[in-house]
N, C-alpha and C positions, 0 to 999 in steps of 0.2 A: 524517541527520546533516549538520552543517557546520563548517566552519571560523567562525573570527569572524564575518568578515563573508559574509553570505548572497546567491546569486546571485540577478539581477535577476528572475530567473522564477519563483523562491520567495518572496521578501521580502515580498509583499504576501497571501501565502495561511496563514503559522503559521507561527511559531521554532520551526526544526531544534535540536535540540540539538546541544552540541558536544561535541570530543572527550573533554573532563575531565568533562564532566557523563555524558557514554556510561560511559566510565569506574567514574565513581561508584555511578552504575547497577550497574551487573556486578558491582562489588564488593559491593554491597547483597545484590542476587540468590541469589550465591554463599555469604555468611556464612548467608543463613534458606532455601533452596533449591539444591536438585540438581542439574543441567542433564541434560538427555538428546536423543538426533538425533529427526532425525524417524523414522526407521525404526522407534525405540522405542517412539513415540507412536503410532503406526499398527497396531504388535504389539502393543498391551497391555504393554510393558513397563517396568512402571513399578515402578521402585526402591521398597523400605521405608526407613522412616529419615524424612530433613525431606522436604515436598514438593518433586515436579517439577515442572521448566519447561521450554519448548521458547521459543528465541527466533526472528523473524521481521524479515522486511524487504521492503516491498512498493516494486513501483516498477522495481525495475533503476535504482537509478540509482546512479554512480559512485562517489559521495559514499559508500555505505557499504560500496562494493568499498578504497577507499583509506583509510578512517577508521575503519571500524570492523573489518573483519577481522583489520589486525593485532592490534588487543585481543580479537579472539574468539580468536584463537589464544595468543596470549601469555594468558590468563585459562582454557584446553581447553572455553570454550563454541561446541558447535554449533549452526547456524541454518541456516535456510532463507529463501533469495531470491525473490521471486516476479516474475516477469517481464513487462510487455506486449510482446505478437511486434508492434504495430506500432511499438512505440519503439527496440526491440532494434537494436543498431550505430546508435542516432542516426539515424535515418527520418524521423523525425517527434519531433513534443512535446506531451504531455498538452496538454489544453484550458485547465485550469486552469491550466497553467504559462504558456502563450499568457495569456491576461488579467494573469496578473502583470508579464510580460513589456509587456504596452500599457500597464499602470498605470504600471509605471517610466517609461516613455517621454514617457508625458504629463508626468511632473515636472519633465524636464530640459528639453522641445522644446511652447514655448508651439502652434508652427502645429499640433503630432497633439492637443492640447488643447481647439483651435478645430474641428478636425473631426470628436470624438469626442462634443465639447459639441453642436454641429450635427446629428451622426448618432442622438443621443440624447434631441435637444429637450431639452435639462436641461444648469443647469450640475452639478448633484451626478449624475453619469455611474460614479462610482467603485463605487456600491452595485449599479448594474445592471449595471454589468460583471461584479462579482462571483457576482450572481446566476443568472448564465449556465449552463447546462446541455449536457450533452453532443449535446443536442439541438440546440442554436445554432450546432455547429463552423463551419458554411458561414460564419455571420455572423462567428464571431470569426478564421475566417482573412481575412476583408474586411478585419478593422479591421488586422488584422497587416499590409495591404498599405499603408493610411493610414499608420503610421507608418515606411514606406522602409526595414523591414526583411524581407532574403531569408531563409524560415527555415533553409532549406535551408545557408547557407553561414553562418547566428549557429550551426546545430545544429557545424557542423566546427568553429569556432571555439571552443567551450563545451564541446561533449559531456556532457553531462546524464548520458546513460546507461550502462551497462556493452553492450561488445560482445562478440563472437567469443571474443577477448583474454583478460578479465575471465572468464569464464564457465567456460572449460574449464581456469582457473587455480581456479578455484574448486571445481569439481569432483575435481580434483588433491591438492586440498589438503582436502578430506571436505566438503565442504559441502552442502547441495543446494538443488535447485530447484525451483520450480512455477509453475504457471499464476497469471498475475495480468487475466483476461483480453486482446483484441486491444489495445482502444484508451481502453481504462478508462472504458468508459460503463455509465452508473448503468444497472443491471438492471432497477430499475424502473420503467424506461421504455421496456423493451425486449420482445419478444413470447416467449414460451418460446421457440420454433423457432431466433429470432435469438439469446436465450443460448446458446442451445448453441449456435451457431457461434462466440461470442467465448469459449469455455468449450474448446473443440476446437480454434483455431486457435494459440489460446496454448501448449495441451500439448502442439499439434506442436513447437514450437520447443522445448519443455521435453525432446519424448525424442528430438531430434536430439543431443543435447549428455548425458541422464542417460536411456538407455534401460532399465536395469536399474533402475532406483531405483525408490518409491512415485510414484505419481500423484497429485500434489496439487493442490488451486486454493483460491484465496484470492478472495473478494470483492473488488474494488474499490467503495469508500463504505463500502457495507452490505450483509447479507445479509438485511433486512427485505421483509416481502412477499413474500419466495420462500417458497412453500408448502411442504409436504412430498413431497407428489405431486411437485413442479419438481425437489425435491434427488434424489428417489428417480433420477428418470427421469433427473437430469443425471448419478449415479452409475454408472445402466447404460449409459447411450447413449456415454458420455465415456470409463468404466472408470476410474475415480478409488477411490482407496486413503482418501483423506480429504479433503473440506473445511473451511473456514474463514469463520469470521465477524468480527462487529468488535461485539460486544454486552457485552462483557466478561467477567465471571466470572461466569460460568450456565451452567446442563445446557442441553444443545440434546436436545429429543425425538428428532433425527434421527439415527438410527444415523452412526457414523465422520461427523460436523458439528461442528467443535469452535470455541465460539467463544474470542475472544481480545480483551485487554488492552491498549487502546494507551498506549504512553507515553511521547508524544510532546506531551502537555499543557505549554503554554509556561509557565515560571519554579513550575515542580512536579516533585520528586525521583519516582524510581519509589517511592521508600519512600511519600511521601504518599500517592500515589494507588494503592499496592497497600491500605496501610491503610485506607483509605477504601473500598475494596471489601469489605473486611473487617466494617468496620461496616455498609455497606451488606445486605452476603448475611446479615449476624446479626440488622437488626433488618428483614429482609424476609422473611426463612425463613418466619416462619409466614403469611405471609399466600400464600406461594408464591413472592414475587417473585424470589428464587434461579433459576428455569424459566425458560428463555424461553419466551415463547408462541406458538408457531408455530399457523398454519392448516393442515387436511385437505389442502385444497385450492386 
């Protein structure tokens, strides 16, 4: 979520919605569905009557500690935050926030424009910036240093994320948390061994703050190409109550795997796009496409 205008580290990656449009949302939600915590979703406890829904927020970032919670509260919907333990109190900044962050820069400051066109061999540098992977941080914290910004003291300046602060107000007030992996790098690119450290390091910070709660974790991207074998073994090894996907409205094979619904499609109501799922799982049912298709192995 944002306010009007979006900060310089989003603006070039997707329109946040804002708070009347959040709003609308909810109120949508509310009229043809239920709300329930996550403890409900994790018990099997799921109300009779209209459907449930459990809402979500990935990221840790500030933006929906101050924008949207008051309407989760003012509207009695619960959610769940998911966190990265390397962005947590302002560390650090997603990767992909860093590339927004240099795309800005080149608009206003022709010289980071001449060195990014240089470093890029191209003037059109905007498309390979973007296509940058978590695999590239080394290069993209270079290019952060081309344009004469410390991250370290934009992160004080800005604060992107929710800290300490934010967190155990949240918890206070019924909320909860989960793993949103460390450093938000695409899983599949990553070795089993090494998800479960970005899988394990994020739930440390999660039962520092909600020890008794569920153990959750949430994808960052996707949860494609993770096999069943990976969830099984990330469920034991980690001790997770449930995860999370980003596939939308489909049965996940994998026991307590639930995937989810984004609705954060720029200049589309949740009304449209839950409808659209609608028609989607009606005219795919028979051929299966409702399933997701997950591998053994």
């Amino acid at each position: 979520m944002s306010h009007d205008r979006q900060p310089e580290w989003l603006r070039h990656l997707y329109a946040a919605r804002t708070v009347r449009e959040f709003e609308q949302d909810l109120q949508f939600l509310l009229k043809n569905y239920q709300p329930i915590s996550a403890a409900d979703l994790v018990e099997g406890r799921i109300p009779t009557g209209k459907p449930a829904f459990h809402l979500s927020f990935d990221d840790g970032l500030l933006s929906a500690y101050e924008l949207a919670v008051p309407l989760l509260e003012q509207y009695g919907v619960p959610a769940t935050f998911f966190l990265n333990s390397a962005f947590f109190n302002n560390r650090d900044l997603m990767y992909r926030y860093k590339v927004s962050l240099i795309i800005s820069r080149t608009l206003f400051e022709p010289k980071v424009k001449t060195l990014l066109r240089n470093t890029f061999q191209s003037a059109n540098f905007i498309p390979k910036l973007l296509a940058l992977t978590s695999n590239d941080e080394a290069l993209i914290n270079r290019l952060i240093g081309l344009t004469g910004e410390n991250i370290q003291d934009y992160l004080s300046r800005e604060r992107p994320y929710m800290g300490d602060e934010e967190v155990r107000a949240l918890i206070q007030r019924g909320f909860t948390i989960g793993g949103h992996g460390h450093n938000h790098h695409d899983f599949r690119l990553l070795s089993e061994d090494a998800r479960i450290e970005q899988v394990s390091r994020s739930l440390h910070l999660v039962e520092r703050y909600q020890p008794n709660g569920p153990r959750l974790f949430a994808f960052p991207f996707t949860d494609d190409r993770m096999s069943s074998s990976f969830l099984r073994r990330m469920h034991e090894d980690v001790g997770l109550h449930a995860s999370f996907g980003t596939a939308g409205w489909k049965l996940d094979p994998q026991p307590n795997h639930f995937q989810r619904l984004s609705l954060e499609t720029p200049r589309r109501t949740a009304a449209s796009m839950i409808r659209r799922e609608y028609w989607y799982r009606w005219l795919g049912q028979p051929l299966g496409l409702h399933r997701y298709k997950r591998k053994a192995a």
